[in-house]
C-alpha positions in Angstrom: 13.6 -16.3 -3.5 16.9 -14.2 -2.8 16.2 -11.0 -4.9 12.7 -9.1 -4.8 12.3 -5.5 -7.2 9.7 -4.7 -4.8 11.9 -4.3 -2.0 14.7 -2.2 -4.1 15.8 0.8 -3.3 16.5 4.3 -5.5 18.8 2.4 -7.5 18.3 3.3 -11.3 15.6 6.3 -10.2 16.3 9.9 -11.7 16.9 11.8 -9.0 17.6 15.7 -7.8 20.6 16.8 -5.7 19.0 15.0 -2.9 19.8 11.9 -4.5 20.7 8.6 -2.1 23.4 8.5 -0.1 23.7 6.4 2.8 24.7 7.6 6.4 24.5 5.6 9.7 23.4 6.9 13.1 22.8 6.3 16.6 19.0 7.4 17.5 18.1 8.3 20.8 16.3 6.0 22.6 12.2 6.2 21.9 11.5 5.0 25.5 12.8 8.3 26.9 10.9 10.4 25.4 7.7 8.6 24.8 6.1 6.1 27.7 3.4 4.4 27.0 1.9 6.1 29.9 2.0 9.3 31.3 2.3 10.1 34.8 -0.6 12.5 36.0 2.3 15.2 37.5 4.0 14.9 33.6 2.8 17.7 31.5 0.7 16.5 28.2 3.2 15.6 25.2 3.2 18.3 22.3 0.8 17.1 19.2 3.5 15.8 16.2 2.0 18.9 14.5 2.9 21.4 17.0 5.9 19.9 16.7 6.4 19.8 12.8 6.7 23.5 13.2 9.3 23.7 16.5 11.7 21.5 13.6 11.4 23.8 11.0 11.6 26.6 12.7 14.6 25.4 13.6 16.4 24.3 10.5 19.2 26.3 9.4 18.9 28.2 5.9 21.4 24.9 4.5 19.3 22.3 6.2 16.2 23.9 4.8 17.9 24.0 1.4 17.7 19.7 1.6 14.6 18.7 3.5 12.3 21.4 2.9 10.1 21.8 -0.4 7.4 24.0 -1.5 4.0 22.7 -0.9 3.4 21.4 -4.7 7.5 20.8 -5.5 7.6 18.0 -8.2 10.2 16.0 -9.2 10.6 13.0 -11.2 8.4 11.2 -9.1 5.6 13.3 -9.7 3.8 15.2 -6.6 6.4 14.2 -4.1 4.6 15.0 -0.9 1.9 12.2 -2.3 4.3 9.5 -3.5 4.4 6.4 -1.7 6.5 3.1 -2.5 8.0 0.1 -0.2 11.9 0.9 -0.2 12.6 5.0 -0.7 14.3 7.8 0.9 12.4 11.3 0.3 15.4 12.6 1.0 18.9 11.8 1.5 19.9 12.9 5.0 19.2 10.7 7.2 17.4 10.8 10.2 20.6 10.4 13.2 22.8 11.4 10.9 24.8 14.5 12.2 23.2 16.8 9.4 20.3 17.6 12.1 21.7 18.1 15.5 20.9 16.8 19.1 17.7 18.8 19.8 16.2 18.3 16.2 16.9 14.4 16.3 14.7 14.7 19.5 12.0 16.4 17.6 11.9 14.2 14.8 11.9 11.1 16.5 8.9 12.5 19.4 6.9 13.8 16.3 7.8 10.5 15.1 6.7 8.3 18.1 3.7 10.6 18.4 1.8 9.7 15.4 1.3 5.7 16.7 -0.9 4.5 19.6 1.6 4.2 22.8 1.0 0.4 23.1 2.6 -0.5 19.3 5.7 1.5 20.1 7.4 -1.6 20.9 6.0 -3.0 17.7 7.3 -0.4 15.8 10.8 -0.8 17.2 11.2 -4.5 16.2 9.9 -3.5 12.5 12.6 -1.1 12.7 15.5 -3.1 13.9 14.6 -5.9 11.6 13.9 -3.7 8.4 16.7 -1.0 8.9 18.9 -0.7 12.1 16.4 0.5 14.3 14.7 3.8 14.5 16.6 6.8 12.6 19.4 4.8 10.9 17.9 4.5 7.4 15.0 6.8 7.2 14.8 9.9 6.3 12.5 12.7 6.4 10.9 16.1 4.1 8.9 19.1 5.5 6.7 20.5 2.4 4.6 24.0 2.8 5.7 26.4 5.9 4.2 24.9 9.3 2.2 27.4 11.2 1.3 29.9 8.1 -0.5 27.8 6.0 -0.7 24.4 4.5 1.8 22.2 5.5 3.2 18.3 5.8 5.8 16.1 7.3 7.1 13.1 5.6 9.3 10.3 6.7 10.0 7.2 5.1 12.5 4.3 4.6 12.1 0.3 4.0 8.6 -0.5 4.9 7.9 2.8 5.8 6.1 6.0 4.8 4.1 7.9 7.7 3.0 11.8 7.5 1.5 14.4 9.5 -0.2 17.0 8.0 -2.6 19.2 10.2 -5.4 18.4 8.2 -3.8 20.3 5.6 -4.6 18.1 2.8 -8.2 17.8 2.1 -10.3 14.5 2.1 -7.6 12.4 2.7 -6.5 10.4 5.7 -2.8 10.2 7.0 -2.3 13.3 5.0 -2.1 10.7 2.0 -1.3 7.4 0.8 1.2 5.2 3.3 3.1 2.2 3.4 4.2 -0.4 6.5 5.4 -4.0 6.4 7.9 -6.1 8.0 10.5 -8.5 7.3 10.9 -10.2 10.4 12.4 -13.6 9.9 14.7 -13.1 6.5 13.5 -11.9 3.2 11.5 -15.1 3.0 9.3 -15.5 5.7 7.7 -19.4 6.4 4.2 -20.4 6.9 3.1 -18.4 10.0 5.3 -15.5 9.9 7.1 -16.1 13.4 7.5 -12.8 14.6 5.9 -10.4 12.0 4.5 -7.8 14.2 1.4 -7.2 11.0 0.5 -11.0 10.5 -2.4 -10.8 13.1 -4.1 -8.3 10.9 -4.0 -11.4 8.1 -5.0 -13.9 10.8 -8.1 -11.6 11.5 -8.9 -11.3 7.8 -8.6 -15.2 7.3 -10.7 -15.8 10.7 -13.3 -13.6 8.6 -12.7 -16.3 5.5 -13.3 -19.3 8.1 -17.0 -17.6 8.8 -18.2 -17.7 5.0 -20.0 -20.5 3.6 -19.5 -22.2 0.5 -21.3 -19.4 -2.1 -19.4 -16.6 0.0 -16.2 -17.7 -0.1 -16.5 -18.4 -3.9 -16.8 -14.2 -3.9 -14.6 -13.6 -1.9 -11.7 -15.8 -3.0 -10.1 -14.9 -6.5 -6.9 -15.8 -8.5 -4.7 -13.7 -8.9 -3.8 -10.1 -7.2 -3.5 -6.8 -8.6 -0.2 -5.4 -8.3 0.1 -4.5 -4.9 0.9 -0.4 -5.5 -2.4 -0.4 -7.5 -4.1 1.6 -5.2 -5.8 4.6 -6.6 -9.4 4.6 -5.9 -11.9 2.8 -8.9 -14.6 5.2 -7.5 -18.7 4.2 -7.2 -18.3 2.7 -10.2 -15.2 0.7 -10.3 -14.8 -2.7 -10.0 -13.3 -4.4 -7.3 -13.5 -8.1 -7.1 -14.6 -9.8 -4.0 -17.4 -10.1 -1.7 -19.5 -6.9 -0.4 -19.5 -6.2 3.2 -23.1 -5.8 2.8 -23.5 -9.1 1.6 -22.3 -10.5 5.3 -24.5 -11.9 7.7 -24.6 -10.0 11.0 -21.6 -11.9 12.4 -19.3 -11.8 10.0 -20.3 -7.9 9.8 -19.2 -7.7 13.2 -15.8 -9.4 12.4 -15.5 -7.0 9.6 -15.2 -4.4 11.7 -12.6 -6.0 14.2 -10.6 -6.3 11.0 -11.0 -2.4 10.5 -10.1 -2.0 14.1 -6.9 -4.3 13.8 -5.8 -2.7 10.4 -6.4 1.2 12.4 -4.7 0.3 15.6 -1.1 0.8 15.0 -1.7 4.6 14.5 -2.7 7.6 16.6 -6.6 7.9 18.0 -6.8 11.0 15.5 -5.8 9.2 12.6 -7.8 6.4 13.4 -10.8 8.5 13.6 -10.0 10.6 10.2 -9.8 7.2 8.5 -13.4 6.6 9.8 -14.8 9.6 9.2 -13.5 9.3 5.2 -15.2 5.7 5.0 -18.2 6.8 6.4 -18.4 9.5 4.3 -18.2 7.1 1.3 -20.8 4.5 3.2 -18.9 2.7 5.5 -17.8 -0.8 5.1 -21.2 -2.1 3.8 -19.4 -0.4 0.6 -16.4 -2.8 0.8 -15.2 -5.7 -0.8 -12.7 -8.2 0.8 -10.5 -10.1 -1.2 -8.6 -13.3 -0.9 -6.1 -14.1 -3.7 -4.6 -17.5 -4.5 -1.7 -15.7 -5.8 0.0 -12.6 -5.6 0.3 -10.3 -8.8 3.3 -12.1 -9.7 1.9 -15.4 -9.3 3.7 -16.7 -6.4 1.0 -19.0 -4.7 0.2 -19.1 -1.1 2.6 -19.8 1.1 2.7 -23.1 2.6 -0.6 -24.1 0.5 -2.5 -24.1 4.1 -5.7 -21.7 2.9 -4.7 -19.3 5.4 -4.2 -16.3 2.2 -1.2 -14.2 2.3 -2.6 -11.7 0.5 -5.7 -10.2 0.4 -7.4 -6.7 -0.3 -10.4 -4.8 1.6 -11.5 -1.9 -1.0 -14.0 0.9 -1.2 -15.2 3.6 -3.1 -12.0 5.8 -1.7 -10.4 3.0 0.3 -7.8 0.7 -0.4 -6.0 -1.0 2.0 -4.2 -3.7 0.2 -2.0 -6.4 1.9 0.8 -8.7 0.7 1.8 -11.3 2.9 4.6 -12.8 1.1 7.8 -13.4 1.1 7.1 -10.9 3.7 4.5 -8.3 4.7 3.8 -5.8 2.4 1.2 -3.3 3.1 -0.2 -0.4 1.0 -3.4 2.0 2.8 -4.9 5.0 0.5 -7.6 6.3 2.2 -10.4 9.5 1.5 -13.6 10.4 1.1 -13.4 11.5 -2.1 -12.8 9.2 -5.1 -11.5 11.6 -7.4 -7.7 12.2 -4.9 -5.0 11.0 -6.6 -1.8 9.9 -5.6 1.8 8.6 -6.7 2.8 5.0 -6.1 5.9 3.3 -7.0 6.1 -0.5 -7.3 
């Protein structure tokens, strides 16, 4: 498969005066300004909030003009701060471009680095380099609201990547709203295995979960055919999600369940983390789950390699939706509250 309109950029999207345009940069290097472990002497790193505000306040009146928004600016994407899609640039400056100088490259990419767990910053790198460049090349970032007065959020995205930091701003959702990761890591199409895919182990836990069900259970839990993989707005209580309830598990495969929550949560910051647990509990934790396998994807391409270990598969709650597509390559799409009425945007 040599052409995928999943993984597409802009191209043929309406867009403003911050349409695409494609600059290359050198970032600074991540390890300098984020080690995976501090020194007791080192004083403690500022939260990426804290330092949402230290880049906007200073942005010039120009730079403002492009990367900043009002807190409910639309365009023809809808609710921009709350779109989400696999390939896309928020905004077309990007990140180690020279339109934001020394210091605020710094401050993006420490906010940056800030909002995963120290031990997946190497991870996060080899996404990068294989997906774009490396860090800062091809992603690109938007501030919405005014940090520090009120409501506000930070936004960066690129291929395989949306991430935000919002303060809590926006209510009843985690990550401040829908996100995207995935990975690339050995060509477009990826083989059986996915040899160096830094996300495949979170598949590998899911299908160690599938290996635990007996004959009726996996009957549940393994369907056809996928949903569209941006299909992730919430079906609420009374939506329909296919698969097998959490509840439904014996007390083993519960426990597994949960190392699969833990390996899905572990890329991203302890307060993240914990915000995403909160909103399921809220919403009756994973007992109110299904998990689902899926012979094929939503286009119909089968499983790769026809071993039963399933590319793609889906864990979904009242207000959680964490949906993964394993091939040609990793696709990941995580929409997570604790309210099923939140909307969002998404972009196939």
């Amino acid at each position: 498969m040599d052409h995928c309109p999943d993984c597409d950029s802009l191209n043929g999207d309406l867009v403003s005066r911050r349409s695409f345009v494609q600059v290359s940069g050198v970032a600074v290097a991540a390890a300098s300004f984020l080690p995976a472990v501090a020194r007791a002497d080192e004083p403690a790193k500022p939260a990426p909030e804290s330092l949402v505000k230290k880049l906007f306040d200073s942005l010039a009146p120009a730079q403002k003009e492009e990367v900043c928004f009002d807190w409910d600016y639309k365009d023809d994407r809808g609710l921009l701060r709350m779109h989400v899609s696999n390939n896309w640039h928020i905004t077309e400056k990007r990140v180690a471009s020279g339109f934001f100088n020394k210091d605020q490259q710094d401050i993006i990419e420490a906010l940056f680095w800030g909002l995963y767990s120290p031990d997946w910053h190497d991870r996060i790198k080899k996404q990068l380099k294989d997906d774009a460049g490396g860090y800062g090349k091809e992603q690109s970032i938007a501030i919405f609201g005014k940090p520090g007065t009120g409501k506000f959020e930070f936004v960066m995205t690129g291929r395989h990547l949306t991430i935000r930091c919002d303060g809590d701003s926006v209510e009843h959702t985690a990550f401040g709203g829908p996100i995207f990761y995935g990975h690339a890591a050995s060509g477009f199409n990826e083989t059986v295995g996915h040899p160096g895919n830094v996300y495949w182990y979170q598949a590998q836990k899911a299908n160690a979960l599938f290996k635990m069900l007996d004959g009726k259970q996996r009957e549940l839990a393994l369907l056809e055919k996928a949903p569209a993989e941006a299909k992730v707005h919430f079906g609420g209580p009374d939506g329909k999600p296919g698969g097998i309830m959490v509840s439904d598990l014996t007390a083993d495969q519960k426990e597994h369940a949960q190392k699969v929550l833990t390996a899905l949560l572990e890329p991203y910051r302890n307060t993240d983390q914990a915000e995403v647990r909160k909103c399921l509990t809220a919403q009756g934790g994973l007992d109110k789950c299904r998990l689902a396998f899926y012979r094929t994807d939503a286009t119909g391409m089968a499983d790769l390699g026809d071993d039963g270990e399933w590319d793609n598969w889906r864990l979904e709650g009242p207000s959680f939706v964490w949906h993964y597509r394993g091939m040609p390559h990793v696709h990941v799409w995580v929409n997570v509250a604790d309210d099923p009425s939140v909307a969002i945007t998404a972009r196939g």
